[in-house]
TORTOR-718374 format. One record per atom (N, C-alpha, C, O): x, y, z; atom name; residue number from 1. Coordinates in steps of 0.1 Angstrom, whole numbers, plus 5000, padded with zeros to 4 digits. Layout:
<recs>
px,py,pz,site,pos
X,Y,Z,CA,NUM
...
</recs>
This chain:
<recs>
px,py,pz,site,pos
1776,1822,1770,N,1
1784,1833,1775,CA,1
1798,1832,1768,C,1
1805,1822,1767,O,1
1801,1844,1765,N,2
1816,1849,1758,CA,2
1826,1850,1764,C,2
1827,1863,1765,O,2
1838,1845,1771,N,3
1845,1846,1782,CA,3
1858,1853,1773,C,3
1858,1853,1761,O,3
1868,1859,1779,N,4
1879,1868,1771,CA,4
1885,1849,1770,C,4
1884,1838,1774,O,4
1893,1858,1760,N,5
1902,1847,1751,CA,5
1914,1854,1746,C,5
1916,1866,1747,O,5
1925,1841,1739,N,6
1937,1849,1732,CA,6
1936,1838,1716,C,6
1934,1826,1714,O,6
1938,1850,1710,N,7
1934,1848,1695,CA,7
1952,1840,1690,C,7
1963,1845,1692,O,7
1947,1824,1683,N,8
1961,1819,1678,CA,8
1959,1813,1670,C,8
1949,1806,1669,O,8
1972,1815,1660,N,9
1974,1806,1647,CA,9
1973,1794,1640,C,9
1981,1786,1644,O,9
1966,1790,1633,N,10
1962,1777,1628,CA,10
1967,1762,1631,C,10
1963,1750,1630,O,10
1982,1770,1637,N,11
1988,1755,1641,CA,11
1987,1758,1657,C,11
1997,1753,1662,O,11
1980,1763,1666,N,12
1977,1761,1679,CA,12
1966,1748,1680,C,12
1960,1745,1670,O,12
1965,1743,1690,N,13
1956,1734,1698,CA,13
1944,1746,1700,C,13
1946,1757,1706,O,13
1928,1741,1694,N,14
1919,1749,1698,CA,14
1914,1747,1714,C,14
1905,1738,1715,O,14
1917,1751,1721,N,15
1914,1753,1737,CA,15
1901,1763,1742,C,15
1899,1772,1735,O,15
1895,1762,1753,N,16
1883,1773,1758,CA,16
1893,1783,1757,C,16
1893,1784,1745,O,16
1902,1791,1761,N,17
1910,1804,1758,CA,17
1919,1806,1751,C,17
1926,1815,1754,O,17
1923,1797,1737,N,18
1929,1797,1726,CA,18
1918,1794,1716,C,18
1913,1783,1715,O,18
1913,1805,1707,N,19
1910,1800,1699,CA,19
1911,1805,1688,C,19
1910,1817,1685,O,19
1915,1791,1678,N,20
1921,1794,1666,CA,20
1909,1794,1653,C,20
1897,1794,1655,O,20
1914,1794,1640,N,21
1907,1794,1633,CA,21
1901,1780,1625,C,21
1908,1770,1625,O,21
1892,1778,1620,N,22
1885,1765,1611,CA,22
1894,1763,1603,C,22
1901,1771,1598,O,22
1895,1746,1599,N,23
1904,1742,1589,CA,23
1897,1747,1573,C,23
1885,1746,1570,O,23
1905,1751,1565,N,24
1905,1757,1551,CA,24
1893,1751,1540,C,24
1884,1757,1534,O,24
1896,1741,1541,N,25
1886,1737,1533,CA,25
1874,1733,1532,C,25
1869,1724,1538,O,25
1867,1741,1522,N,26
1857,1743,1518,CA,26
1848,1746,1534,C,26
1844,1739,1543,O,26
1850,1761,1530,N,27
1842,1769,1541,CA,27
1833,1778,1536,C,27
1836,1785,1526,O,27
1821,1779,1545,N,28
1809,1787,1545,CA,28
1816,1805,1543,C,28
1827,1809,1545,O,28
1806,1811,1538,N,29
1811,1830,1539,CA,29
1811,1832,1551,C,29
1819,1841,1554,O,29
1804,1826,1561,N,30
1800,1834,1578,CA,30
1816,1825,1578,C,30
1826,1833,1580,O,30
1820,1813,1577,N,31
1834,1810,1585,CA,31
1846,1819,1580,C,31
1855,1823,1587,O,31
1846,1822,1566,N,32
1858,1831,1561,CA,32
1853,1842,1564,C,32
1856,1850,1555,O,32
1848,1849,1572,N,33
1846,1863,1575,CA,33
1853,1859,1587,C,33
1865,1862,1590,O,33
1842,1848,1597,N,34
1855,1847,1614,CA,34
1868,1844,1610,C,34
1876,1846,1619,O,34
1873,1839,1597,N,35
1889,1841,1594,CA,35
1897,1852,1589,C,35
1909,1853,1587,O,35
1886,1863,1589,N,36
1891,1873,1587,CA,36
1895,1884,1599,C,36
1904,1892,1599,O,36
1886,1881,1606,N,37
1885,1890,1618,CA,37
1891,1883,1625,C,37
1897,1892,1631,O,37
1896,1870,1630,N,38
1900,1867,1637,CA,38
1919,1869,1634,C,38
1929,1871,1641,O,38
1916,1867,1618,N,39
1934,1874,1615,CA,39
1938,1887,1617,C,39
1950,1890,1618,O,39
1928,1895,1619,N,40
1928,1910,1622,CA,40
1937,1910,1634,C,40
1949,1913,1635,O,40
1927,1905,1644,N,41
1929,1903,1656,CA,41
1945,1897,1658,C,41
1953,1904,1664,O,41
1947,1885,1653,N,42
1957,1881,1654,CA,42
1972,1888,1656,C,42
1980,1889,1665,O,42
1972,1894,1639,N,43
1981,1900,1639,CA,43
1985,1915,1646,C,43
1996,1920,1645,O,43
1975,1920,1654,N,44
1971,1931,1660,CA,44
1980,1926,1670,C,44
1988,1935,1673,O,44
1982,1914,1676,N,45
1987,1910,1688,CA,45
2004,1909,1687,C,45
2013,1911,1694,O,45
2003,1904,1672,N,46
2018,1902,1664,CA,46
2024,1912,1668,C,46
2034,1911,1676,O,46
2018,1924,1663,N,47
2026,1937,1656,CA,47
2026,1946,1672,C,47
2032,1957,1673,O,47
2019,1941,1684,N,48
2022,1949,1697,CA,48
2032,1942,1701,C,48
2043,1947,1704,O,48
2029,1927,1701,N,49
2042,1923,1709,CA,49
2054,1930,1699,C,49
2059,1941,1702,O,49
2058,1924,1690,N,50
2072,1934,1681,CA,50
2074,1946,1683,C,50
2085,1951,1682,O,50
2062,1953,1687,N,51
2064,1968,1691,CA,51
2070,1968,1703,C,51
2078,1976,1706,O,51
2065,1958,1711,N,52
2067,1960,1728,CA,52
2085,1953,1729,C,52
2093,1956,1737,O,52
2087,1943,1718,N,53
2100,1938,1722,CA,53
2109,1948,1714,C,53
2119,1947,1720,O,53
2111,1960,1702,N,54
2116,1964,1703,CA,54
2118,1979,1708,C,54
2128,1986,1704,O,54
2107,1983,1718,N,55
2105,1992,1722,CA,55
2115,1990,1734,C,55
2122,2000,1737,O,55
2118,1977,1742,N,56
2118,1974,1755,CA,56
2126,1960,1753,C,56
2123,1948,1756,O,56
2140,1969,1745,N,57
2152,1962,1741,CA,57
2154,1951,1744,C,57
2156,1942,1735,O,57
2154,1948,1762,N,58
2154,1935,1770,CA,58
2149,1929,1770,C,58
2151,1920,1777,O,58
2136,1930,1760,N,59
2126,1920,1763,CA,59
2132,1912,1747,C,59
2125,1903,1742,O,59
2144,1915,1741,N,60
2146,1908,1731,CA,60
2155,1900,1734,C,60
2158,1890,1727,O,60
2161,1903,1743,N,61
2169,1890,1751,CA,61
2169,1881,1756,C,61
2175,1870,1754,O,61
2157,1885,1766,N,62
2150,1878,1775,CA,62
2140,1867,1769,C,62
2136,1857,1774,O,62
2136,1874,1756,N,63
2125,1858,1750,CA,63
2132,1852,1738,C,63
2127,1845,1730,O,63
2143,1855,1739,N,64
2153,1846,1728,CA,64
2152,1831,1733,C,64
2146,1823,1726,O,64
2155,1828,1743,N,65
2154,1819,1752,CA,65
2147,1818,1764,C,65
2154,1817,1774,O,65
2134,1818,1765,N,66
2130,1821,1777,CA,66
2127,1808,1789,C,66
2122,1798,1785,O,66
2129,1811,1799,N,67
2128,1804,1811,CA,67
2112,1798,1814,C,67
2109,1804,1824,O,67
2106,1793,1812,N,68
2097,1787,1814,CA,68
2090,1794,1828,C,68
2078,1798,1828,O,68
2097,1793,1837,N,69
2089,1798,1849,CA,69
2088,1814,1849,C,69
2077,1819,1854,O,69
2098,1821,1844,N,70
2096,1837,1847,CA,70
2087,1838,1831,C,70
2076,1841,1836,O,70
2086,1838,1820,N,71
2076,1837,1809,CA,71
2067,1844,1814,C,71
2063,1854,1808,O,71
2061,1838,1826,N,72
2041,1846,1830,CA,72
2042,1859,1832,C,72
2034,1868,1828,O,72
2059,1861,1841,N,73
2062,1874,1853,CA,73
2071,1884,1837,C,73
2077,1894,1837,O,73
2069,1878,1830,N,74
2079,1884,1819,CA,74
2069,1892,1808,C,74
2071,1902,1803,O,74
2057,1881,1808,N,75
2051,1889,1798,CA,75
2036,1896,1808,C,75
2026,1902,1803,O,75
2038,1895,1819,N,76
2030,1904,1826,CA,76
2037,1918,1829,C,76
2030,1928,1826,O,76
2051,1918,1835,N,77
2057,1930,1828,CA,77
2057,1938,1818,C,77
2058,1950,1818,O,77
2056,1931,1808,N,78
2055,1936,1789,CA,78
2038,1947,1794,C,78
2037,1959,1797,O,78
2032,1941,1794,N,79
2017,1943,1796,CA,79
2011,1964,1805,C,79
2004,1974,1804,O,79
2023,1957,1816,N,80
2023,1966,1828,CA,80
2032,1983,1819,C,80
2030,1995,1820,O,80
2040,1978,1813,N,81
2049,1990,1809,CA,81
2040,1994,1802,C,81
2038,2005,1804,O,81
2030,1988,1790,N,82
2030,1989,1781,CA,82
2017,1999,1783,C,82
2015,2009,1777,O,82
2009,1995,1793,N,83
2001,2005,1801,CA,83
2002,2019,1805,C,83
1995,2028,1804,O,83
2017,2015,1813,N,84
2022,2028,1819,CA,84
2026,2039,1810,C,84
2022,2050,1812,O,84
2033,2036,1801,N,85
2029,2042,1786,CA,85
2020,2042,1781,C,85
2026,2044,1771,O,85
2008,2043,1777,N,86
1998,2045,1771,CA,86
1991,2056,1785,C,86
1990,2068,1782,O,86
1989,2053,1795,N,87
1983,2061,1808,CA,87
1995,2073,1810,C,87
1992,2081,1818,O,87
2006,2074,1806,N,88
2011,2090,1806,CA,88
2010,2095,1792,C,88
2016,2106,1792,O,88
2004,2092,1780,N,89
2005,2098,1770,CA,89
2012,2097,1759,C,89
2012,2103,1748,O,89
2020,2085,1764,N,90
2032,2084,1754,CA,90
2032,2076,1743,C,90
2022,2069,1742,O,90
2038,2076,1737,N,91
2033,2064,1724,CA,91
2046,2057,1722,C,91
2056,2064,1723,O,91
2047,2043,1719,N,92
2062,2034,1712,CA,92
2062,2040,1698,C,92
2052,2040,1692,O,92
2068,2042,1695,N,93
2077,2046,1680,CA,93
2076,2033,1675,C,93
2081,2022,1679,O,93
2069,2037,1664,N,94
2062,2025,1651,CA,94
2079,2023,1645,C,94
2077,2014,1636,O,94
2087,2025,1645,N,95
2095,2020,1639,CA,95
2103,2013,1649,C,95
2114,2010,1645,O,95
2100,2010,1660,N,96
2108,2003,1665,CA,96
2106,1989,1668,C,96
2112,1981,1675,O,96
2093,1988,1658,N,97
2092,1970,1661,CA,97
2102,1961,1658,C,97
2105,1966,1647,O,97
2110,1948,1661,N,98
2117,1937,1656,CA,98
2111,1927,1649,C,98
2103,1919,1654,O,98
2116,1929,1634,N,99
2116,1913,1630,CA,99
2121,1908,1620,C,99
2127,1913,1611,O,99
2119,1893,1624,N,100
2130,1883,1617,CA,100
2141,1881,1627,C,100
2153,1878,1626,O,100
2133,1884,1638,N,101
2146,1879,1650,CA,101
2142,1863,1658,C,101
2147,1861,1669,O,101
2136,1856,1654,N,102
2135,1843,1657,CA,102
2148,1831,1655,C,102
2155,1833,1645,O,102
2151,1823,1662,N,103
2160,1811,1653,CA,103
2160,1808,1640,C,103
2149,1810,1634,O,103
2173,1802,1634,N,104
2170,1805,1617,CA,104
2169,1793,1619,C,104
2164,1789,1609,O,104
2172,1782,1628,N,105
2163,1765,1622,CA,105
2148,1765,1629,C,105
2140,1755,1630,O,105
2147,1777,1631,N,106
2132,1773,1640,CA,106
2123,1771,1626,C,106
2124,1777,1615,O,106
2112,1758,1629,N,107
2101,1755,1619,CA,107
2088,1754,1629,C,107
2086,1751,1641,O,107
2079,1757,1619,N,108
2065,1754,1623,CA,108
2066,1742,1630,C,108
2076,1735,1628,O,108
2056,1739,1638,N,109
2052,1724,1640,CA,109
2030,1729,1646,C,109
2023,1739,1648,O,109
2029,1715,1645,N,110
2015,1719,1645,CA,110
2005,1708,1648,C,110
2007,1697,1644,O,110
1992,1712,1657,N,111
1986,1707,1669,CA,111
1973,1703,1663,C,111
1967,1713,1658,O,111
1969,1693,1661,N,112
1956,1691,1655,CA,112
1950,1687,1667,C,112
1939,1684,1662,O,112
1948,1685,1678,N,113
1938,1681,1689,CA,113
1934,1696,1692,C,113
1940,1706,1693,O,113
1919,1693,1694,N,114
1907,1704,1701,CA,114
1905,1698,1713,C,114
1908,1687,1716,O,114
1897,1707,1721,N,115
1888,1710,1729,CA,115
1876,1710,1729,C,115
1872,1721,1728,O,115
1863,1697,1728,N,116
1850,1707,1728,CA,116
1848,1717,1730,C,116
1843,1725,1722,O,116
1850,1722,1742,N,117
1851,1734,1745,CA,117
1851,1744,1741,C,117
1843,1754,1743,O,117
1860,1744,1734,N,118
1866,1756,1730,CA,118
1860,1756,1713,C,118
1859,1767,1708,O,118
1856,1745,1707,N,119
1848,1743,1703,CA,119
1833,1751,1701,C,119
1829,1759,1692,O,119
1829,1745,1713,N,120
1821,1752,1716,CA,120
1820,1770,1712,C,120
1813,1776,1703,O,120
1829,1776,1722,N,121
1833,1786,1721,CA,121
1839,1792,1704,C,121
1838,1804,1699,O,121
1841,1786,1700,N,122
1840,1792,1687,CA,122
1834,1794,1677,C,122
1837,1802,1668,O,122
1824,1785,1678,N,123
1811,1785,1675,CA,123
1801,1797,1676,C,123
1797,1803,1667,O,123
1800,1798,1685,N,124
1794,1811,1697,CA,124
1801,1821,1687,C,124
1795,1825,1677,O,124
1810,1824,1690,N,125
1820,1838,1680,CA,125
1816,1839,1671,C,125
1811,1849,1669,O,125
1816,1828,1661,N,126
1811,1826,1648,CA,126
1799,1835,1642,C,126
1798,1846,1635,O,126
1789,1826,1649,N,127
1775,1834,1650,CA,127
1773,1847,1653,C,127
1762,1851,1649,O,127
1778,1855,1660,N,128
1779,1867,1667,CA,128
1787,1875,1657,C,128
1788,1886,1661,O,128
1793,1872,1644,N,129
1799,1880,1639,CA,129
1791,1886,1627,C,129
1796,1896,1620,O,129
</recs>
């Protein structure tokens, strides 16, 4: 069974509800296709959140630095507006996404431990595509 998931970037930890993509080298066509789709996906999620933080000015304040405990109640809000707009008809103005608004010393860092699990789980996906 296929359980919902959230689709993340190569340097995430592969987890049962994170799952990222196969390491690069020397991969099958069925694996560079789930790297394809799965980047689709990915950036799909990119380009809403950008839309939603510059749609919903405060929310570029608010995740400059964000609080650890309000984060869940922060981006469940994002979610809830983003609804209420789409359910009256309305649309975010494609030009208002933000970016390049991150820290300028911020750097990658990156997770090489899995999950069987999730593992598992991406496996499953794989095949199914």
């Amino acid at each position: 069974e296929i359980r919902e998931f959230v689709v993340g970037g190569v340097n995430y930890r592969l987890l049962p509800w994170l799952i990222t993509t196969y390491e690069s080298n020397g991969v099958s066509a069925s694996i560079s296709d789930f790297h394809a789709v799965h980047e689709d996906a990915r950036l799909l999620a990119v380009r809403t959140f950008l839309q939603l933080k510059g749609s919903l000015r405060i929310l570029n304040k608010a995740m400059w630095r964000p609080d650890k405990r309000k984060l869940p109640s922060i981006i469940l809000l994002c979610c809830l507006l983003h609804n209420i707009i789409i359910d009256s008809g309305d649309q975010l103005h494609p030009d208002a996404a933000l970016f390049g608004h991150h820290d300028s010393g911020y750097r990658d860092q990156c997770c090489k431990q899995v999950d069987p699990t999730g593992i598992t789980l991406r496996e499953n996906l794989a095949k199914h595509l």
